[in-house]
C-alpha positions as CSV (number, residue, x, y, z in Angstrom):
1,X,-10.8,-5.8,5.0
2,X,-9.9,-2.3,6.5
3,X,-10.7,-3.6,9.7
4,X,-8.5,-6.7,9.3
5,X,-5.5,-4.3,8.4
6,X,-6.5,-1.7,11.3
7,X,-6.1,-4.4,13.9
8,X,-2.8,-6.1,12.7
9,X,-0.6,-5.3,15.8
10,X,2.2,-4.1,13.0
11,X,0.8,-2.1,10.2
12,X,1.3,-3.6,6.8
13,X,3.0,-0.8,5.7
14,X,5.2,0.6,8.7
15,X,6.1,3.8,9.1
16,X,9.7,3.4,8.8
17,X,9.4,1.9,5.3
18,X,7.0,4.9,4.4
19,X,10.1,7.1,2.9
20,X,12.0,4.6,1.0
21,X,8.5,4.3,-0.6
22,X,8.1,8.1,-1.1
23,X,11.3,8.9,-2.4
24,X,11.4,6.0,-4.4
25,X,12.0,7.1,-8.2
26,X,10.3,4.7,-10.3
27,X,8.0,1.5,-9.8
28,X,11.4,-0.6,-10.0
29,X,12.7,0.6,-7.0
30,X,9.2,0.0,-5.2
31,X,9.2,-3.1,-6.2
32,X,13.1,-3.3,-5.2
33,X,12.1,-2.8,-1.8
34,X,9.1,-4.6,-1.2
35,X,11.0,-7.4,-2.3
36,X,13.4,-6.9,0.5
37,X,10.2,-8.0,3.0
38,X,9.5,-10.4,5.2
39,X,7.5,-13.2,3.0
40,X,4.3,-12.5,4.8
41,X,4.2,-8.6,4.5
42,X,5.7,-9.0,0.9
43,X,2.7,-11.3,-0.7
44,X,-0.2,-9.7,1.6
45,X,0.7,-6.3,0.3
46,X,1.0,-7.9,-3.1
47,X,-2.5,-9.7,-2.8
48,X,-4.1,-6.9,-1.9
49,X,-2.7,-4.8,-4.5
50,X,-4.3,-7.2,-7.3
51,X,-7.6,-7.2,-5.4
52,X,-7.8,-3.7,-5.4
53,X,-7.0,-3.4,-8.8
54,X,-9.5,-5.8,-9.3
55,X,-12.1,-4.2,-7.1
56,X,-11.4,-0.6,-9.4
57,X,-11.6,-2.0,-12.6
58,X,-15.6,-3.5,-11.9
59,X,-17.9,-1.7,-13.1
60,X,-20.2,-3.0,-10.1
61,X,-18.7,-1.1,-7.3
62,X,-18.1,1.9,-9.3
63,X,-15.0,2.2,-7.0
64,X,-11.9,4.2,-8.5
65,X,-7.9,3.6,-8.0
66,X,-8.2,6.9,-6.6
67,X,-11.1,6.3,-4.4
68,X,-9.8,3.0,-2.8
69,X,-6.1,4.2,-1.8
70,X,-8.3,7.3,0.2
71,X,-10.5,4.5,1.5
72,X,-7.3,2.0,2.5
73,X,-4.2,4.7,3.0
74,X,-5.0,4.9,7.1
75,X,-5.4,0.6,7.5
76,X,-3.0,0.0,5.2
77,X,-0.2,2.3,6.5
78,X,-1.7,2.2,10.2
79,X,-1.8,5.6,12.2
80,X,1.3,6.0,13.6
81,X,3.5,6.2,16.7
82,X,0.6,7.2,19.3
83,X,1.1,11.1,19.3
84,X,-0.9,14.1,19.4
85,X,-1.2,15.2,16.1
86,X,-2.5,18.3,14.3
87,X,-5.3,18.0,11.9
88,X,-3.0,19.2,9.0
89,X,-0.6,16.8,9.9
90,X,-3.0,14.0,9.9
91,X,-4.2,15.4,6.4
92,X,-0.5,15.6,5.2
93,X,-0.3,12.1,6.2
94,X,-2.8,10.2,4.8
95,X,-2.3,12.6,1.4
96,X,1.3,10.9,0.9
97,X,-0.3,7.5,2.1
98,X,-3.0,7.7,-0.4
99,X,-0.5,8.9,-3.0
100,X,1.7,5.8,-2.5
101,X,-1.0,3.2,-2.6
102,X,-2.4,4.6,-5.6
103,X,0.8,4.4,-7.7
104,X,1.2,0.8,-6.4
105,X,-1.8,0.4,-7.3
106,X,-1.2,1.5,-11.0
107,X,1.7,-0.8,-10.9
108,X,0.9,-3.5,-13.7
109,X,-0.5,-6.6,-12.1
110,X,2.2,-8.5,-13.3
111,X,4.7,-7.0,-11.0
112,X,2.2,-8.0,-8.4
113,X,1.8,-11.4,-10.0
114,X,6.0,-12.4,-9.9
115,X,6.3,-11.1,-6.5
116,X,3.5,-13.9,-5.3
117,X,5.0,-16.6,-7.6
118,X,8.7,-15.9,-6.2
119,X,10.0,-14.4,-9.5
120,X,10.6,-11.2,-8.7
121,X,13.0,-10.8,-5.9
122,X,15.8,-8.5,-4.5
């Protein structure tokens, strides 16, 4: 899966959005924004979202929220404009990527669920 997201020519999350998402204040306006997507964007993030909360609440793969937005921040969010970067910055980075993904990820599936079935919208 992380190599399905690494090789998307656009990242599923792009850069641009990443501070609408970061200075969002609560999960409405998330979910404000990502309903503002294009359709294809909008439900893969969505469908990944529920699988990964899925994937975290097995017991099986012993996998926490925490663990799998560390795991996915970098595919997810792609690595950025093709620049030299520090290893702090890199670091910094993928910290506010991870953070992101793991309070979608805390979302409740439900939000996840409307967004897929078209009830949820901008």
């Amino acid at each position: 899966v992380k190599e399905f997201f690494r090789s998307l020519e656009c990242p599923l999350i792009p850069e641009d959005v990443q501070n609408h998402l970061i200075t969002a204040k609560n999960d409405d306006e998330v979910l404000t924004h990502i309903c503002s997507w294009d359709p294809p964007y909008r439900d893969t993030l969505a469908f990944l979202m529920l699988h990964l909360q899925k994937v975290a609440k097995s017991v099986e793969t012993k996998m926490s929220v925490e663990n799998l937005a560390s795991m996915f921040a970098m595919s997810v969010f792609g690595t950025g404009p093709e620049k030299e970067m520090q290893l702090e910055d890199i670091l910094k980075d993928n910290r506010e990527r991870r953070i992101i993904l793991e309070a979608m990820m805390n979302m409740d599936p439900e939000c996840w669920k409307m967004i897929l079935s078209g009830k949820l919208t901008t």
